[in-house]
C-alpha positions as CSV (number, residue, x, y, z in Angstrom):
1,X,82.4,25.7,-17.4
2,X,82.5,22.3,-15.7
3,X,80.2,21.3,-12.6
4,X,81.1,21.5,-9.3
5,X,80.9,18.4,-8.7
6,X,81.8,18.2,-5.4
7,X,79.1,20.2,-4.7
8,X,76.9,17.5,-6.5
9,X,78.0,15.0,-4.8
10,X,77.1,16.7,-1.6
11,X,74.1,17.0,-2.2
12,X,73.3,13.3,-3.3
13,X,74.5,13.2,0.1
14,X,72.1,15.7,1.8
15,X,68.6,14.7,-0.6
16,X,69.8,10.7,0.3
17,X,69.5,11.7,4.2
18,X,66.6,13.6,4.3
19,X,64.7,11.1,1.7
20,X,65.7,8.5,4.4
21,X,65.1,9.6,7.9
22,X,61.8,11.0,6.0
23,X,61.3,6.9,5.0
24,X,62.6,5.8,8.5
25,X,60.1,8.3,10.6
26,X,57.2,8.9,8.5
27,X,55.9,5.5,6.9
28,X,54.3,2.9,8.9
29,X,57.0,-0.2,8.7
30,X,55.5,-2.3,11.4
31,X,52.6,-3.5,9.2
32,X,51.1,-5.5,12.4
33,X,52.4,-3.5,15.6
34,X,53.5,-6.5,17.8
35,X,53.0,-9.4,15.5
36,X,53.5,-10.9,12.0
37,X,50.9,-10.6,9.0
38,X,49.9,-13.8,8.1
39,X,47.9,-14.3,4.9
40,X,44.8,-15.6,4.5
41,X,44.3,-18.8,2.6
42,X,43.2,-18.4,-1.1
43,X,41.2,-21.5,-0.3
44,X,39.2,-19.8,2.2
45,X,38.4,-16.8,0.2
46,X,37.9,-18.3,-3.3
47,X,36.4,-21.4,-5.1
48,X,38.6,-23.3,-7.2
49,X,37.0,-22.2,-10.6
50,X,37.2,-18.6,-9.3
51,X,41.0,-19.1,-8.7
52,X,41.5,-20.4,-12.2
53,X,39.5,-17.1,-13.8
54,X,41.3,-14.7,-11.7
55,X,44.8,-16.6,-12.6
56,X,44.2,-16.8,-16.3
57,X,43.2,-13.2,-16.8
58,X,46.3,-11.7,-14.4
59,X,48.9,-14.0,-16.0
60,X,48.2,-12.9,-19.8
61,X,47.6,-9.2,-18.4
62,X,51.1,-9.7,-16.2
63,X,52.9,-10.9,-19.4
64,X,51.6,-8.4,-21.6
65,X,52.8,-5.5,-18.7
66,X,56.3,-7.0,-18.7
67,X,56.3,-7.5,-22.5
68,X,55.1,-3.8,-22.9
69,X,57.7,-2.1,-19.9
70,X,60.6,-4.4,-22.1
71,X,59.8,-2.6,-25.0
72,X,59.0,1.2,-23.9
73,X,63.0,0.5,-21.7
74,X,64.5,-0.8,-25.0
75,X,62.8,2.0,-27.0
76,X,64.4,4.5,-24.2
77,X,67.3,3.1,-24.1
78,X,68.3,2.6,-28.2
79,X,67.5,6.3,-28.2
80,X,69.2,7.7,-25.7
81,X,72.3,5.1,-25.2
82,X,73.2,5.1,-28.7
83,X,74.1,8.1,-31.0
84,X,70.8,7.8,-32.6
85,X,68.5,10.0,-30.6
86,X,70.7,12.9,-30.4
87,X,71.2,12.3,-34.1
88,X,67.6,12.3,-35.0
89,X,66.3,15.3,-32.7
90,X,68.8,17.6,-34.7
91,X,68.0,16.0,-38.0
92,X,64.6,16.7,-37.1
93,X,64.8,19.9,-35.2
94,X,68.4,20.8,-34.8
95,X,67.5,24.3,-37.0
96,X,64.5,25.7,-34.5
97,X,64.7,27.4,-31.1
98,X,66.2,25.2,-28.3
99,X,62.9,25.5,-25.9
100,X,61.1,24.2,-29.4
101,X,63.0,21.6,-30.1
102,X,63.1,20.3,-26.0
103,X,59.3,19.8,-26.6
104,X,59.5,18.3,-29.8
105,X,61.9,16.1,-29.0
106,X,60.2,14.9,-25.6
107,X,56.9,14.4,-28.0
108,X,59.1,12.6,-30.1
109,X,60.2,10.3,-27.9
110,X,57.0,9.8,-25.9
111,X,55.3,8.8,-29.1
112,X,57.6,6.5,-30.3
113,X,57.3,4.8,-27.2
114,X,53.7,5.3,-27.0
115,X,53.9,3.7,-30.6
116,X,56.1,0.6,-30.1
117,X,53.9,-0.5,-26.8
118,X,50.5,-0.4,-28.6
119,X,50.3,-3.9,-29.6
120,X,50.1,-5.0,-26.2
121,X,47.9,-1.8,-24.9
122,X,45.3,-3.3,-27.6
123,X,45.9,-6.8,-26.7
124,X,44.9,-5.6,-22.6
125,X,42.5,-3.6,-23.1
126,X,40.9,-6.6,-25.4
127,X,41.3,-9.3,-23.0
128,X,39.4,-6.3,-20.4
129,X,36.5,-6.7,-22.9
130,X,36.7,-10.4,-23.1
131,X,36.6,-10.4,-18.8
132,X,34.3,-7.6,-18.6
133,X,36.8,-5.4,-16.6
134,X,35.6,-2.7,-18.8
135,X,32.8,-2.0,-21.6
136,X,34.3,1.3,-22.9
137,X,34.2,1.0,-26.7
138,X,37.1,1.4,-28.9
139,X,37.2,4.8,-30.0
140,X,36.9,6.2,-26.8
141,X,39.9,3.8,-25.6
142,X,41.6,5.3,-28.1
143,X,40.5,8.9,-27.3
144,X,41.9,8.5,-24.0
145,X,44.9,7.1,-25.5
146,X,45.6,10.6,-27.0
147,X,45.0,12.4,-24.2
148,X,46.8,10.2,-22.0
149,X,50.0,10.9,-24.6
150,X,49.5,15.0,-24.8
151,X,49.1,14.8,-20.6
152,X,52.7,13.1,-20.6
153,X,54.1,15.5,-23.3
154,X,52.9,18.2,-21.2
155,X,54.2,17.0,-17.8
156,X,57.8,15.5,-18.8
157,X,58.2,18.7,-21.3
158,X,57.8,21.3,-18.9
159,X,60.4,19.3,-16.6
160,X,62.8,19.2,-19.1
161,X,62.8,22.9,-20.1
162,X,63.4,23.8,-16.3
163,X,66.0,21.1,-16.4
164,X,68.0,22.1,-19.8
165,X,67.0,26.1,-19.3
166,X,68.8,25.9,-16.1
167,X,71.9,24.0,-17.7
168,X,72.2,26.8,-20.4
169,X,71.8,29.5,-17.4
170,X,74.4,28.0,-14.6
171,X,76.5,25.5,-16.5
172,X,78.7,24.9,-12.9
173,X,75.2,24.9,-10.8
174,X,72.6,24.0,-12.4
175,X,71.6,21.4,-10.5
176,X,71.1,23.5,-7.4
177,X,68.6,25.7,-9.5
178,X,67.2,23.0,-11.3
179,X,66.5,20.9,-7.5
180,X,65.0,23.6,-6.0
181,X,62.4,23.6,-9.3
182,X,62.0,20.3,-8.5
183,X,60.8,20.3,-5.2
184,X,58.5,23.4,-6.6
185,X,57.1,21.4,-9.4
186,X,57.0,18.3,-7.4
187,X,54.7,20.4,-4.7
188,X,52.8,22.1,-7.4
189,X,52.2,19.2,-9.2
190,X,50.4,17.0,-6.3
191,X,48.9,20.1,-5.0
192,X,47.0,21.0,-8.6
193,X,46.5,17.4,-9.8
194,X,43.2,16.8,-8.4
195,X,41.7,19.9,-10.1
196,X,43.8,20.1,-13.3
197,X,44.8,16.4,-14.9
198,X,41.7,14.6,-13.3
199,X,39.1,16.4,-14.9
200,X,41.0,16.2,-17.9
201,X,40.0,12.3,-18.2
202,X,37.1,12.3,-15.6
203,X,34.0,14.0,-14.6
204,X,33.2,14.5,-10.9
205,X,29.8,15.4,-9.1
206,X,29.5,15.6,-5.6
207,X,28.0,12.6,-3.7
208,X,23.9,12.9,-3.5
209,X,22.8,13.2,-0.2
210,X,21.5,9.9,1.5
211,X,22.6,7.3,3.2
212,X,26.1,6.6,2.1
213,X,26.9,10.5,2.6
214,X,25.7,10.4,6.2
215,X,28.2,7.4,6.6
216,X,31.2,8.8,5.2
217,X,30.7,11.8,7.1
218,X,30.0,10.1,10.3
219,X,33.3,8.5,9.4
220,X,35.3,11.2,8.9
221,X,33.8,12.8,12.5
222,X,34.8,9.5,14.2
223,X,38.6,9.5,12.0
224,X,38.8,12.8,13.2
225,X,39.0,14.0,9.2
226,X,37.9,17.4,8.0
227,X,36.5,16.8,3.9
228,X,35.8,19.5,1.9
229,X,34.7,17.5,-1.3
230,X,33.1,13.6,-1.6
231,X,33.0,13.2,-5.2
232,X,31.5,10.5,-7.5
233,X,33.8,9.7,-10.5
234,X,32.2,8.8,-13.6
235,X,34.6,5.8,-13.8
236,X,32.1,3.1,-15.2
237,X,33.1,4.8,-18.9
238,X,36.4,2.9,-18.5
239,X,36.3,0.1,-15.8
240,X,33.5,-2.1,-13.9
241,X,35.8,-2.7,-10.9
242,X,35.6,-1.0,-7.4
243,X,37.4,2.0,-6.1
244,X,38.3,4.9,-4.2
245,X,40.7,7.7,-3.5
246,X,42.3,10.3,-2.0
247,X,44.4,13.5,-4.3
248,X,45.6,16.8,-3.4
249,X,46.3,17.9,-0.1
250,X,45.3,21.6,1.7
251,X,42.9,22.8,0.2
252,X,42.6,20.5,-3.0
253,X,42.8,17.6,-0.8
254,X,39.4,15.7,-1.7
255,X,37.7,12.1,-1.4
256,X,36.9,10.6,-4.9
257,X,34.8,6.9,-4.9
258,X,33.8,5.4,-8.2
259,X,30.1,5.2,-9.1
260,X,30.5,2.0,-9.5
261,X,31.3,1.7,-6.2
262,X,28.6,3.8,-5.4
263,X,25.7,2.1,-7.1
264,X,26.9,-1.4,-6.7
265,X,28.4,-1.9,-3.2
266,X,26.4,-2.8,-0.3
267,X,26.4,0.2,2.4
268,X,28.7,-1.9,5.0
269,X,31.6,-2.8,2.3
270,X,31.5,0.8,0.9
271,X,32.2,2.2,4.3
272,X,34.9,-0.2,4.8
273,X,36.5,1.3,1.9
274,X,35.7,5.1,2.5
275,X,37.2,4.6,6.0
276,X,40.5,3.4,4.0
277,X,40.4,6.7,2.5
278,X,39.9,8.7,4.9
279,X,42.8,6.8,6.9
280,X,45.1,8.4,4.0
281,X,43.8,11.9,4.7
282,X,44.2,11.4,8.4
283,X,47.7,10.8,8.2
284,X,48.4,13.4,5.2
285,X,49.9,10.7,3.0
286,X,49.4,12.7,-0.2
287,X,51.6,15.1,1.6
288,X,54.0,12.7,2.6
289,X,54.4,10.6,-0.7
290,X,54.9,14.5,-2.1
291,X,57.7,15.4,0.6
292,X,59.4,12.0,-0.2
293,X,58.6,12.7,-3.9
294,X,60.6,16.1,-3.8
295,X,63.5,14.6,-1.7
296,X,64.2,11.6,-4.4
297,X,63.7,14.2,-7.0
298,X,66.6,16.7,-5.5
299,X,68.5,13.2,-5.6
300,X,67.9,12.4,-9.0
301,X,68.8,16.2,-10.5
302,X,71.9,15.8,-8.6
303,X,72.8,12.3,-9.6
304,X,71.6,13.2,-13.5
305,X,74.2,16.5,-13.0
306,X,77.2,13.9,-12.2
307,X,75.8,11.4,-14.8
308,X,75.8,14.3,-17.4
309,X,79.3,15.6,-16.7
310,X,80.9,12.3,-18.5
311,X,82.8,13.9,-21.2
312,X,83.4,10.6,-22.6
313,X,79.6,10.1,-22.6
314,X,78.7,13.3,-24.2
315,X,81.6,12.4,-26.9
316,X,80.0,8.7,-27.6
317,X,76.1,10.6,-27.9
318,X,77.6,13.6,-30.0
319,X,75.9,15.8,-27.4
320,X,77.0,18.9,-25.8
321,X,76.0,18.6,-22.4
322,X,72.9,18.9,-20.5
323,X,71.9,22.8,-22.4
324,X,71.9,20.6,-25.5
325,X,68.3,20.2,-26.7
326,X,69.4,16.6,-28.4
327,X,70.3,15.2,-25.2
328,X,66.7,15.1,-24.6
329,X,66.7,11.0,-25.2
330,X,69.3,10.1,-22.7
331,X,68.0,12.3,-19.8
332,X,64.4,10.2,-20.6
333,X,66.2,6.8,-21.3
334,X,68.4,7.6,-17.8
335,X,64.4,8.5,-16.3
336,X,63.1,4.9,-17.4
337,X,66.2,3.3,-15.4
338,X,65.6,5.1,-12.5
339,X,61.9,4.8,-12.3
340,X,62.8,1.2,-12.6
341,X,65.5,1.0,-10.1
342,X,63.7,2.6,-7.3
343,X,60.1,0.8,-8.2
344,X,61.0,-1.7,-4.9
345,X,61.3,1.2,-2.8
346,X,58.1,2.8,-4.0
347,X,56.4,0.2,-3.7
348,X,57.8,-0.8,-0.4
349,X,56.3,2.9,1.1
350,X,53.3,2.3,-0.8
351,X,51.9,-1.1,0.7
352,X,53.3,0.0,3.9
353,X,50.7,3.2,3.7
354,X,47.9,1.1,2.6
355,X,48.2,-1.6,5.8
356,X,48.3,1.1,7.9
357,X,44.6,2.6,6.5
358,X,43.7,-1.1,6.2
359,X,44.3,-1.1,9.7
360,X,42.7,2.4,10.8
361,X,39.5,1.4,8.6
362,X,39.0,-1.7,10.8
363,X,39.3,0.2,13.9
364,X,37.1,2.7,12.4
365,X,34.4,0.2,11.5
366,X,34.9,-2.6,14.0
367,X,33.9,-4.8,11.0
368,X,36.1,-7.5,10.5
369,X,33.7,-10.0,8.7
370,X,32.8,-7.4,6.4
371,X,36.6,-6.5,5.7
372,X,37.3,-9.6,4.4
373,X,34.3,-9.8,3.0
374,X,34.8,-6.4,0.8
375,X,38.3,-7.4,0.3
376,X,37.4,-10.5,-1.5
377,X,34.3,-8.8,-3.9
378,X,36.7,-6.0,-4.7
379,X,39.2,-9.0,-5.5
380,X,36.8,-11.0,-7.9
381,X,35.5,-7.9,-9.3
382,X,39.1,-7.0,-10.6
383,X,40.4,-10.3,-10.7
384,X,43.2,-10.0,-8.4
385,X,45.3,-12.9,-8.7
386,X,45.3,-14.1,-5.2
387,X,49.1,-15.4,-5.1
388,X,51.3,-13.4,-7.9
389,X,54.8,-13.9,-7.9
390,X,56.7,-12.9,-5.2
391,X,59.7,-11.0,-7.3
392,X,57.0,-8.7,-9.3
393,X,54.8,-8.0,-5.8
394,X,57.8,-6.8,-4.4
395,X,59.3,-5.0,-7.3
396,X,55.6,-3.3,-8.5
397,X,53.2,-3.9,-5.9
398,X,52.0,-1.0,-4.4
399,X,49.1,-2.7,-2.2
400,X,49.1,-6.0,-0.5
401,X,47.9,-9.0,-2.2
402,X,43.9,-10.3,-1.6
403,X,45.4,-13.1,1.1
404,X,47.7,-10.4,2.8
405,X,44.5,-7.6,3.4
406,X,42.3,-10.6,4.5
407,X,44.7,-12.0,7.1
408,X,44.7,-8.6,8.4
409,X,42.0,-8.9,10.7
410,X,43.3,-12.4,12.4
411,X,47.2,-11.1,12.7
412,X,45.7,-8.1,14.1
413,X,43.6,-10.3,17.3
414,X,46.7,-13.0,17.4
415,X,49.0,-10.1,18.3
416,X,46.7,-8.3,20.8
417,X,46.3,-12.1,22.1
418,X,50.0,-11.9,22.6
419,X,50.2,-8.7,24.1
């Protein structure tokens, strides 16, 4: 049976609209209400030598991201736009059951992937070392290599049995099944995150009381947040840096800071950056980026439906269709183009999100000095490039730059000025 594609098509339609007027109501586009955000100047915020350090490290670790997201999209895409992939899942697998050979397949693919970018994952995490972003030893980098790779398998498999179960089921409608699963998996997923993948690479304890308890829960009172859970992540196993965050939502919504951050940040810049976080909470932007999440996934079952209907296609691959367990590397390779396609509008929503809690954490705090002031030890203790290039901010950068969360403050009292 053929799709209904007009029935696809109208639903591009309806997921398109909803994932827009979603974008147009819920995120924060006016970054300074009233007024422009100026940037700070890197002179202002950094000596010269510090400059140079943070510029040398983020250019080779910039190069050696670009290098490594060519490669995994070449890998992708030799695999699943030539004959090849289909050819080698059913020389591989073509005998087993077709729910066997989906998660072969996908483990396959993962791992060749996994396997072609590993010259530059070793090359990062080395020049880490060198910069002493991170002191974990290699055999645990490696460790978490592995689990990072069976976490994947796990994820994307499951997806793709809904997606190709669905297929075999309701040739003509599978996409409607399938994008309802995806808005349940896409809920599911954020909802169980926090308390199923995270522990899987990170222990959590709950903050000690003291003083910087008192203060985040002060905080939250004056944000007018309710928090369950402020957790300490043992993050120092892997990174040096500072940081904090907010996962789940209801009632595995929780606030996670690093013990780094914990140990090593003076009281006033570690409330700055708990009040960031519990900005997020405040405005449910787990929730959100979840609701947007599920939209754009209903969007991209349907568009993969209308993509997988080509009957030329299908002839060129030597697949069947989408209930084909060996068309398992184009519906990944076809993943890897969208993921980079919409990575401007992601990234868009994202910084958007985060000047808005930049904002609510100043308000919070009434501490501009010390924003700035956090901003810029958070920015030499990661070495943030101050100025990256424009194209890859806009493309991948899902938080302002250093100069851009520093000029907050300034295009925040120039616009009240105007008003």
């Amino acid at each position: 049976m053929r799709l209904d594609r007009r029935t696809a098509w109208a639903v591009v339609l309806v997921a398109a609209t909803v994932f827009v007027v979603l974008a147009v109501t819920q995120v924060p586009w006016d970054r300074v209400p009233g007024g422009d955000l100026r940037p700070a100047r890197a002179s202002d915020l950094f000596t010269p030598d510090q400059i140079a350090r943070a510029e040398e490290y983020s250019t080779t670790r910039r190069y050696l991201g670009w290098a490594s997201y060519a490669v995994s999209l070449l890998v992708a895409a030799l695999l699943g736009f030539t004959p090849w992939g289909a050819a080698l899942v059913r020389r591989m697998f073509g005998s087993r059951r077709w729910w066997l050979v989906v998660m072969l397949a996908t483990l396959l693919v993962l791992a060749l992937g996994r396997l072609a970018t590993l010259p530059f994952a070793v090359a990062h995490h080395a020049r880490r070392l060198e910069f002493g972003l991170s002191e974990q030893p290699w055999g645990a980098w490696i460790f978490d290599l592995g689990r990072s790779l069976l976490v994947s398998w796990f994820l994307t498999a499951l997806v793709l049995l809904v997606l190709v179960l669905a297929a075999r089921r309701s040739p003509r409608w599978w996409f409607a099944w399938a994008g309802v699963a995806a808005v349940v998996l896409t809920l599911a997923g954020s909802f169980l995150y926090p308390v199923v993948v995270e522990p899987v690479f990170n222990d959590f304890e709950p903050l000690p009381e003291g003083e910087l308890r008192s203060s985040v829960l002060t905080l939250a009172e004056r944000q007018g947040v309710e928090i369950d859970e402020i957790l300490v992540s043992d993050a120092s196993q892997r990174t040096t840096t500072y940081n904090a965050y907010v996962s789940g939502f209801g009632d595995t919504r929780r606030v996670v800071l690093y013990d780094t951050l914990v140990e090593d940040l003076p009281l006033p810049e570690a409330e700055v950056v708990v009040a960031h976080e519990l900005a997020h909470a405040k405005h449910n932007d787990v929730l959100v980026g979840t609701v947007l999440g599920a939209s754009g996934a209903v969007l991209g079952v349907a568009l993969l439906a209308l993509v997988m209907d080509s009957t030329r296609l299908r002839r060129r691959l030597g697949i069947r269709g989408l209930g084909d367990p060996a068309a398992v590397p184009l519906v990944l390779a076809l993943w890897a183009v969208a993921l980079l396609a919409v990575s401007p509008v992601e990234a868009g929503i994202s910084r958007a999100i985060e000047t808005r809690s930049d904002r609510d954490a100043l308000a919070a705090t009434g501490e501009s000095t010390t924003f700035v002031d956090m901003q810029r030890e958070l920015a030499l203790k990661s070495l943030s490039d101050p100025t990256p290039p424009a194209w890859s901010q806009f493309w991948f950068g899902s938080h302002p730059t250093v100069l851009e969360r520093a000029g907050l403050p300034a295009s925040l009292e120039r616009a009240g000025d105007d008003r």
